[in-house]
VOFI-952943 format. One line per field, with one value per residue (C-alpha): residue number from 1; residue in three letters; chain; x, y, z. Coordinates in steps of 0.1 Angstrom, whole numbers, plus 5000, padded with zeros to 4 digits. Example, Ala and Ser with C-alpha at 12.3 -4.5 7.8 and 13.67 -1.06 7.14 Angstrom:
<atoms>
num <- (1 2) $
residuo <- (ALA SER) $
cadena <- (A A) $
px <- (5123 5137) $
py <- (4955 4989) $
pz <- (5078 5071) $
</atoms>
This chain:
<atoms>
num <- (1 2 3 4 5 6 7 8 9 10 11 12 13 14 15 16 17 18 19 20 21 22 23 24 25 26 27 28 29 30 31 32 33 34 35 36 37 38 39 40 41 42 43 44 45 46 47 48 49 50 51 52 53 54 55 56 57 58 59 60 61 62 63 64 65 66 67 68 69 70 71 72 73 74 75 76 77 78 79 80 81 82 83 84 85 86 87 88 89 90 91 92 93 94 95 96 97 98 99 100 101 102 103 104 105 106 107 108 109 110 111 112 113 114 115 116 117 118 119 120 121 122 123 124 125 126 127 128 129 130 131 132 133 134 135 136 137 138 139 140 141 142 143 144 145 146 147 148 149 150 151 152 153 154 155 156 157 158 159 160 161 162 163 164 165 166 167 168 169 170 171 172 173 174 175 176 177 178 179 180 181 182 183 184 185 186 187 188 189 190 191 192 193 194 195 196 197 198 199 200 201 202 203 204 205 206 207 208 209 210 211 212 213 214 215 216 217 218 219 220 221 222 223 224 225 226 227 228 229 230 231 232 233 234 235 236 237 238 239 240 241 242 243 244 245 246 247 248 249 250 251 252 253 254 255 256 257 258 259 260 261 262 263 264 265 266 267 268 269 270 271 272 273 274 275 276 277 278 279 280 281) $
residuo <- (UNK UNK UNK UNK UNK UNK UNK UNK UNK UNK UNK UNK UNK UNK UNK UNK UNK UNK UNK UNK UNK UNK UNK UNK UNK UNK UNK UNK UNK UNK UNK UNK UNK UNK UNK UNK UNK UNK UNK UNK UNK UNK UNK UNK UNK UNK UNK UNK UNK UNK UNK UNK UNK UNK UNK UNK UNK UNK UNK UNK UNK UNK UNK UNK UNK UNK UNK UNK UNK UNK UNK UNK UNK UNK UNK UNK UNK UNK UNK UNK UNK UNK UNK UNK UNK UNK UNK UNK UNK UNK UNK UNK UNK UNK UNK UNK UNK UNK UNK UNK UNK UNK UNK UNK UNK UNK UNK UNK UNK UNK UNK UNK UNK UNK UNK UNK UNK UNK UNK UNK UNK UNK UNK UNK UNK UNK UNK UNK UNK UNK UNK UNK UNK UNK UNK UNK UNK UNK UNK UNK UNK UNK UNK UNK UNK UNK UNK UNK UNK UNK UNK UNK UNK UNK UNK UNK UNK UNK UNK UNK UNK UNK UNK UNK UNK UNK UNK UNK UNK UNK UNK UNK UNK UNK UNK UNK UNK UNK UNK UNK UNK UNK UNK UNK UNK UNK UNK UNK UNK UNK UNK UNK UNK UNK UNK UNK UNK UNK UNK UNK UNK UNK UNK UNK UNK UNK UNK UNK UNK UNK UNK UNK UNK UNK UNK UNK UNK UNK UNK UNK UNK UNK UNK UNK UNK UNK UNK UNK UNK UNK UNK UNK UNK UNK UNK UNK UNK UNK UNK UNK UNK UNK UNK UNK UNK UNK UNK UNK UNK UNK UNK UNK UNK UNK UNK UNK UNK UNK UNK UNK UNK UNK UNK UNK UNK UNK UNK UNK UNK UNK UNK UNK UNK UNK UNK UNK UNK UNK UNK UNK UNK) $
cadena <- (A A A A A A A A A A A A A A A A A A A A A A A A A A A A A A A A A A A A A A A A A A A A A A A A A A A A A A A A A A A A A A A A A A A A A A A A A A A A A A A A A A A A A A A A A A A A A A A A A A A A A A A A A A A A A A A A A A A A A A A A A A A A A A A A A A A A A A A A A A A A A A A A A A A A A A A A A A A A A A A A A A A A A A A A A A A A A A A A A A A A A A A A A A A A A A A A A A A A A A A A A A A A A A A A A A A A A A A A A A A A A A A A A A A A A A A A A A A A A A A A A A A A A A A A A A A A A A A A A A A A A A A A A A A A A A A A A A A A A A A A A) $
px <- (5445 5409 5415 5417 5429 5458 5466 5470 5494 5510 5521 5533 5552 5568 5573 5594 5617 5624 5629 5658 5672 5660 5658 5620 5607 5598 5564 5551 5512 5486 5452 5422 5387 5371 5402 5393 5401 5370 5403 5430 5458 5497 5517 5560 5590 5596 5622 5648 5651 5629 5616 5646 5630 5620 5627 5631 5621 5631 5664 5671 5657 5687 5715 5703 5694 5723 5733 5698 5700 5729 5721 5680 5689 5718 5696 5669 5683 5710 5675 5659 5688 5691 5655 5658 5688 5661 5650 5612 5606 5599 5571 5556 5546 5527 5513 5501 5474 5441 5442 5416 5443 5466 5500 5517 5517 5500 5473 5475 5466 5438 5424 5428 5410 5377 5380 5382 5354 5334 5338 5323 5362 5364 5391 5411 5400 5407 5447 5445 5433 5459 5487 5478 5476 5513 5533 5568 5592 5588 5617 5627 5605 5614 5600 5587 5576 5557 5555 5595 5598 5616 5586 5585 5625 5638 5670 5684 5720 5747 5737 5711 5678 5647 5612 5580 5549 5543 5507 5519 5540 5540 5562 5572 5599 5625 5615 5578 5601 5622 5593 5573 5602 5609 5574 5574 5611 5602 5573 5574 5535 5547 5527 5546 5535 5535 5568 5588 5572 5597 5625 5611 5603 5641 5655 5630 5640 5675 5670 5653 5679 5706 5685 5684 5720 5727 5706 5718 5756 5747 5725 5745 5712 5705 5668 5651 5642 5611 5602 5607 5581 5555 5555 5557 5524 5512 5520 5504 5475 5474 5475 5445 5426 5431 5420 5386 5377 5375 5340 5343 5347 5380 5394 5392 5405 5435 5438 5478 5482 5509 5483 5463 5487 5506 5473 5475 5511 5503 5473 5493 5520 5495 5482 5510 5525 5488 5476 5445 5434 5426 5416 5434 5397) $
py <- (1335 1316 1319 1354 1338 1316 1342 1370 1344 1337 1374 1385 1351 1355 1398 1390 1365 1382 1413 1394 1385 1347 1343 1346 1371 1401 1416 1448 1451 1432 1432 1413 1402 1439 1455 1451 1415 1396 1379 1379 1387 1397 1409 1400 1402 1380 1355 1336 1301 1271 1241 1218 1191 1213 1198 1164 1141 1124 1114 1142 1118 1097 1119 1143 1119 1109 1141 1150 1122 1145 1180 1175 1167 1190 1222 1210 1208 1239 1262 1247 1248 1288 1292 1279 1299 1331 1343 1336 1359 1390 1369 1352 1388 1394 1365 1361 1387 1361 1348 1323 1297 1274 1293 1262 1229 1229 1250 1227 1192 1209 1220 1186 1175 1198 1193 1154 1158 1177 1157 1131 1111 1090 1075 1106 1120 1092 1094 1133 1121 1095 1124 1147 1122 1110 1140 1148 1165 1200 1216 1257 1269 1277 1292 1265 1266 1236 1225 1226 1201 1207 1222 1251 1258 1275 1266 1299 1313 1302 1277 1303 1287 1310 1297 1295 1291 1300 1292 1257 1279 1284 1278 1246 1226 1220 1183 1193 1210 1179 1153 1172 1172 1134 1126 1141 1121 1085 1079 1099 1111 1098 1078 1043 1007 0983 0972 1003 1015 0995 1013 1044 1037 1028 1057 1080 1064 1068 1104 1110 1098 1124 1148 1139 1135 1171 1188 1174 1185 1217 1228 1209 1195 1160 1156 1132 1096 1101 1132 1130 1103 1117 1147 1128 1112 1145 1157 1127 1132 1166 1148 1128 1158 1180 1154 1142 1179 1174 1165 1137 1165 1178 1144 1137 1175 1165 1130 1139 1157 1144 1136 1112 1096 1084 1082 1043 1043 1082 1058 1027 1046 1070 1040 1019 1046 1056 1018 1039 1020 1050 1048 1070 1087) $
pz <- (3354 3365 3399 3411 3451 3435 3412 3435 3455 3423 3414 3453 3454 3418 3419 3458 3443 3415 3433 3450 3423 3417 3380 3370 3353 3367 3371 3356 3365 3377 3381 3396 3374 3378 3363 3326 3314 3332 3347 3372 3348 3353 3331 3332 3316 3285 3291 3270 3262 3253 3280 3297 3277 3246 3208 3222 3194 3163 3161 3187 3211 3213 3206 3239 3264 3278 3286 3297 3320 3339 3330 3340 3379 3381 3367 3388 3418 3415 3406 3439 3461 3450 3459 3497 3502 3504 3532 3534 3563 3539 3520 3546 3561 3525 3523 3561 3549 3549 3512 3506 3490 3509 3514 3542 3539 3568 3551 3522 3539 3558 3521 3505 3530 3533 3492 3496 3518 3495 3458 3484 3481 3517 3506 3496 3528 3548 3536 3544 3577 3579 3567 3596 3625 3613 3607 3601 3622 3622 3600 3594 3564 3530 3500 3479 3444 3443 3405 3398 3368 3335 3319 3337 3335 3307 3296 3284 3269 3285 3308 3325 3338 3342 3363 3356 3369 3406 3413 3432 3460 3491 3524 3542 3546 3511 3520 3497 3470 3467 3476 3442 3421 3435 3428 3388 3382 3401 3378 3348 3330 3296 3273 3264 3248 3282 3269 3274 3309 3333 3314 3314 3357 3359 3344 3367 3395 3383 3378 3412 3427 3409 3418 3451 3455 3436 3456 3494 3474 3467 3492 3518 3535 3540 3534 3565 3547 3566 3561 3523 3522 3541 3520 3484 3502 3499 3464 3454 3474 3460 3424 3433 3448 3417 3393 3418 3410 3370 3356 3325 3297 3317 3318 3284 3270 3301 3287 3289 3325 3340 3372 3347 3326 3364 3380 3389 3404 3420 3436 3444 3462 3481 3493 3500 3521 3544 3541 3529 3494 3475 3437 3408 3401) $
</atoms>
């Protein structure tokens, strides 16, 4: 892992919620750069299964996604739902120990901002500040992965999911968790011809709102309207801030990041929702 401050987040967030039994792999060793890689590194359990989306093409295509269209949601939001029923009192003590990486929300719009700031971005900075003087109401905290899209879910025997990927997490309310999931599903980073995007926005927004709807079912929590706005504002503000750090050689080895291929409607909503005009880079 590059970055030996979101790495060593990464591993105490992943090694506590497998340790209670959430299904990610476990952790067997870690280390930081000086420890004989040059790198952060952390070594896990190997996992079953392939992606949520994995071997969708060809003729495959057709034949899977109308029952995609139920089973992506419902996997979705049963995994999240599973992950705010822990209690985050146990891993807020580790990680309450002075990292140098955002581990709130709080923490996390105070960092977009001082990055904003320095990539020279007012107009990201200015929707941070915008973010900050308008907040939500306060709500109980949760662990939050941050980056829960079918790509890091594998789809396992017998209906089991196993996640991925816990650099994104941190703790906040479950509105971030469902506003980033929200956020990934409303306007999906897929390549199309113009023709096929407004189909491809309406069967996002279509499966947003499943998810949506699964997760307030099984979780039994009504997410605030509100509240689920504001923070989409600021996983797409995040989006922005993440790609205003690339130089022109990143961009063009990233040409498919989900951040750049949704860039202009990540922009447009960002700015429709601060009144801050902001620009996609």
């Amino acid at each position: 892992m590059p970055d030996p401050a979101v790495a060593r987040k990464e591993t105490l967030v992943q090694a506590e919620v497998a340790r209670r039994g959430f299904p990610t792999p476990k952790v067997r060793a870690v280390g930081g750069p000086g420890d004989g890689l040059g790198r952060a590194f952390m070594v896990m359990d190997r996992a079953p299964g392939i992606p949520l989306l994995g071997g969708l093409g060809g003729v495959s295509a057709f034949t899977r996604l109308p029952r995609l269209a139920t089973t992506i949601p419902a996997t979705l939001a049963d995994t999240m739902s599973a992950l705010h029923r822990l209690d985050p009192a146990p891993l807020r003590s580790q990680l309450d120990t002075g990292l140098a990486v955002a581990t709130t929300v709080t923490g996390l719009l105070d960092q977009l901002r001082a990055v904003s700031q320095a990539h020279d971005r007012k107009d990201l900075a200015g929707a941070a500040r915008w973010l900050a003087a308008h907040p939500p109401p306060a709500a109980p905290e949760v662990i939050c992965h941050g980056d829960l899209h079918p790509f890091n879910l594998l789809a396992g025997p017998g209906g089991t999911a196993t996640v991925l990927d816990w650099s994104a997490a941190l703790l906040g309310p479950r509105a971030y968790d469902v506003a980033f999931t929200t956020v990934i599903l409303t306007d999906p980073p897929v390549l199309l011809p113009a023709p096929l995007r407004p189909v491809a926005s309406a069967a996002g927004r279509m499966l947003s709102r499943r998810f949506e709807h699964r997760y307030r079912d099984h979780s039994g929590t009504a997410i605030d309207p509100g509240s689920l706005r504001w923070h989409q504002a600021l996983v797409r503000l995040r989006a922005l801030v993440e790609v205003a750090g690339w130089d022109a050689r990143e961009r063009n080895q990233r040409s498919t990041h989900p951040w750049l291929v949704s860039g202009a409607a990540v922009a447009s909503r960002l700015s429709g929702h601060t009144g801050v005009r902001v620009r996609p880079q």
